[in-house]
C-alpha positions, 0 to 999 in steps of 0.5 A: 819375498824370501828375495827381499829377506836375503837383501835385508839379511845382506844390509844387517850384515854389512852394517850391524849396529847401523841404527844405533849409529844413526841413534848415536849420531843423532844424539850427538848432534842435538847436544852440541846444537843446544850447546853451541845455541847456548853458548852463541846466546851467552856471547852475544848477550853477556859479552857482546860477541859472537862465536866466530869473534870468539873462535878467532880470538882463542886462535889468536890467544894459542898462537901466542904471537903473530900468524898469517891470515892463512895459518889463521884460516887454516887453524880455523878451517874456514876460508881466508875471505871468511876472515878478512872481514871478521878481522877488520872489524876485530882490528876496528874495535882494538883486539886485533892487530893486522901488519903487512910483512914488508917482504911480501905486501900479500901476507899479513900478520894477525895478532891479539893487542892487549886489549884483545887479550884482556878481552878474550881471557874475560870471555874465556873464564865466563865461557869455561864456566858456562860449558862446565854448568851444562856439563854439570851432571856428568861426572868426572869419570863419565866425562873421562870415558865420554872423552875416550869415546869420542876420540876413538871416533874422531880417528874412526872417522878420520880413518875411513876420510884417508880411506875415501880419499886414497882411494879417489886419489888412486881412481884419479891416477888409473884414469 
């Protein structure tokens, strides 16, 4: 028994506020569900669209010009074959337009038509509006100390991924 005090002494140490984390992250997770399920819900029903539509379009719209396929992947961090066939659906329906770089057959260009652009700043106001409506009860200051918070997370979490991987990298070389 006083073995197994010791042991719990020894957890609680090496992780002192480890069931508020798991509170935190709870709590964060079952926000951005019900926000992401909201926000899928209001694409499909008030824009015929879908998140990943929309995601490709914003990505499109920031690029401000024409990107790879890759570049495309990469700023959306999923895998080219997750694209491709959301592209060609995009290119079918006239918000997408997809050219292949005469000096390379294998690379292809990604940019928005007029009509997709049109299409994606219309989305974009109703979705603005959306997030601001749910977000209605927090105020400005508590967003601007939300938003300092999670920032201090994300490079938190960021830190402890370059530590894992220096780490896995420096075990793969002494092997």
């Amino acid at each position: 028994m006083a073995k197994d005090s010791a042991l719990m002494s020894l957890e609680d140490a090496a992780a002192p506020h480890a069931k508020q984390s798991l509170r935190l992250w709870l709590k964060l997770l079952a926000a951005t569900t019900v926000v992401e399920k909201t926000v899928r819900a209001h694409l499909r029903l008030n824009c015929n669209s879908t998140l990943p539509r929309f995601d490709v379009l914003a990505a499109l719209e920031r690029a401000s010009g024409k990107i790879t396929m890759s570049q495309l992947s990469n700023r959306l961090l999923v895998s080219n074959g997750n694209v491709t066939g959301l592209i060609s659906r995009l290119v079918e329906d006239g918000l997408v337009l997809r050219q292949t770089d005469p000096n390379d057959r294998r690379t292809q260009f990604i940019s928005l038509t007029r009509a997709g652009r049109a299409a994606f700043k219309r989305m974009a106001k109703q979705h603005e509006a959306l997030v601001d409506e749910l977000f209605a009860e927090i105020s400005g200051r508590d967003m601007d100390r939300l938003l300092e918070l999670i920032t201090r997370l994300n490079t938190s979490v960021h830190k402890k991924l370059e530590l894992s991987a220096d780490s896995e990298e420096a075990g793969d070389s002494a092997a």
